[in-house]
N, C-alpha and C positions, 0 to 999 in steps of 0.2 A: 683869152681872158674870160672868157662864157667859160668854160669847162673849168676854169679853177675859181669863177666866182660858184658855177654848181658844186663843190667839192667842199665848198666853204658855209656852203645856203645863203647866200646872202643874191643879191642884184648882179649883174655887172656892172653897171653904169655905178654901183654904189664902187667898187676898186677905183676907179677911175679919182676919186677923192680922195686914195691916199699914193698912188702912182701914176705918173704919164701915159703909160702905157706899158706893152709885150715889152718893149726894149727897155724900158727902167726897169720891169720884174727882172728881167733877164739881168740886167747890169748889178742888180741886188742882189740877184745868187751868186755873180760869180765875186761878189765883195764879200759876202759869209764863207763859199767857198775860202775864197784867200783869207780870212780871217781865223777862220779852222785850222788852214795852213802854220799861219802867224803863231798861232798857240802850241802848235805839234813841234814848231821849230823854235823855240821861247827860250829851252830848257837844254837846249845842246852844249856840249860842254866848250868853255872858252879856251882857248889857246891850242889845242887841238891840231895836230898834223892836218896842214887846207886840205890833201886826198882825204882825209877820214872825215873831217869835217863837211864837205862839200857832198860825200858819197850818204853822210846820215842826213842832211836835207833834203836830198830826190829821195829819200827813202820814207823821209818822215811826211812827204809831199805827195808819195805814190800812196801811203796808206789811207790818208784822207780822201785821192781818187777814188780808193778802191773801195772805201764806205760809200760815196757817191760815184756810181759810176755815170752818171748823165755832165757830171764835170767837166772830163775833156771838148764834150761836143758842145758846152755852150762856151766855154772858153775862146774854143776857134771860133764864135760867130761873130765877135765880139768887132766893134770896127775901129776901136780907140782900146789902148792898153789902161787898162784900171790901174790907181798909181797902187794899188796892194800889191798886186803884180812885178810892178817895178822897185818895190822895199826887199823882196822875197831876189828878185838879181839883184840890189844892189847887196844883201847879207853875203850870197856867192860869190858877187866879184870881188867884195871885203876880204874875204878868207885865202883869193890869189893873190891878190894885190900887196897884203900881209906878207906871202909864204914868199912874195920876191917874183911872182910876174908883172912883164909889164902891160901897159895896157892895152896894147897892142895886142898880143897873146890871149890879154883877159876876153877881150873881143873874140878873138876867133874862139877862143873856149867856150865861151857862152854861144854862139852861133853849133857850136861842135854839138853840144851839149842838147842844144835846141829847147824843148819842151821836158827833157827828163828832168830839166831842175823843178819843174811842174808836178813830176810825177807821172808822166804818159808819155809814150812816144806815139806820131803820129804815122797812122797806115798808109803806105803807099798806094793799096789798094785792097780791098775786103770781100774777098769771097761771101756770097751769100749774102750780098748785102743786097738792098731794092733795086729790081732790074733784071739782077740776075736768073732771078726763078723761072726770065723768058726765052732762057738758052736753050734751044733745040740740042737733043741728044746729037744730030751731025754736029753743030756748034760745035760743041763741045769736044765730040771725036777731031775736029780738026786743029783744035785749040792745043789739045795731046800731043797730036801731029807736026805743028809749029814751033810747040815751044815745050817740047816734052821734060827736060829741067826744071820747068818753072812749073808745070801740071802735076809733075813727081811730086817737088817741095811742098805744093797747095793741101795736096791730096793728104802727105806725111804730118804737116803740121794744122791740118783741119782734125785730123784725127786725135794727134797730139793736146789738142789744146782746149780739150773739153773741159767750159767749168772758167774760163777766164774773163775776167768780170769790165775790163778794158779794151779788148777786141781780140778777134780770133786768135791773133798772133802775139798779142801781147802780156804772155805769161811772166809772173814776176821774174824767174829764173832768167827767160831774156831780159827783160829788163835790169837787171842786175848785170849779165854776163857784159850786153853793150855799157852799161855805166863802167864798170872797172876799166874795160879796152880803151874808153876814152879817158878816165881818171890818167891810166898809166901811159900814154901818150902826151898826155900833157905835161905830166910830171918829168918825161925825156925830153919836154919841149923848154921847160922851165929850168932843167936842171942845163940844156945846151946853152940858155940862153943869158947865164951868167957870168959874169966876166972872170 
């Protein structure tokens, strides 16, 4: 709160008169966040194949990420789901629900789906991120040595992914290529799952 009431000139203690604190600012971006969202997805067109429809909201969801990239990460800190949040799944699960899954299905799709209908998908783990800069070169040689597939793929797509404004690995192209993989899975799921 000091370093954004310095940014601002003003006091701290004068912010404090128009928010609670860290956790309301925080709560209030991710409500302009999803508000941004809101608007990017306002204009989609109705009726719409649910795969093409559901595939241009993670898409119109990811762009708005990618002008904010600090998004994702206050998203996840988040400890109660802001209801913008839950307007933004309930448009998705409208567009399965429509197309003839049931909700059952809609459920595990949304769970499949996770965060891309957000716009992000979330790192298993991040190279380079705080911490790592204390890996001792043995470390490291041993790390090759354990897990040399996984050291490869690091090495291949740390190189690969210079320039990607949502985390090492998270270049649009993957995010697209997992969005489809799941789109066209569900669609075999929905289409078995008809009488």
């Amino acid at each position: 709160m000091r370093a954004l009431a310095d940014d601002l000139g003003v006091e701290a203690m004068s912010l404090y008169h128009h928010l609670r604190g860290k956790e309301a600012l925080l709560d209030g971006l991710v409500e302009r966040l999803m508000a941004e969202v809101a608007e990017a997805t306002s204009d989609l067109p109705a009726g719409e194949e649910w795969r093409d429809g559901v595939r241009r909201r993670c898409l119109a969801a990811r762009e708005v990420m990618e002008r904010h990239p600090w998004g994702p990460a206050v998203l996840l800190t988040r400890t109660s789901v802001p209801p913008s949040v839950f307007a933004h799944f309930e448009a998705v699960l409208a567009a399965m629900i429509e197309a003839g899954f049931s909700y059952h299905l809609g459920h595990r799709a949304l769970h499949a789906l996770g965060s891309m209908v957000l716009g992000f998908v979330q790192e298993l783990f991040a190279p380079g991120a705080e911490g790592d800069e204390d890996a001792s070169a043995d470390e490291l040689a041993a790390m090759a040595h354990a897990l040399p597939h996984v050291t490869a793929m690091v090495a291949a797509e740390l190189h690969a992914a210079d320039g990607d404004v949502l985390g090492w690995c998270d270049s649009r192209a993957e995010f697209e290529f997992t969005l489809d993989l799941l789109l066209d899975g569900l669609e075999a799921q929905r289409v078995a799952q008809s009488p």
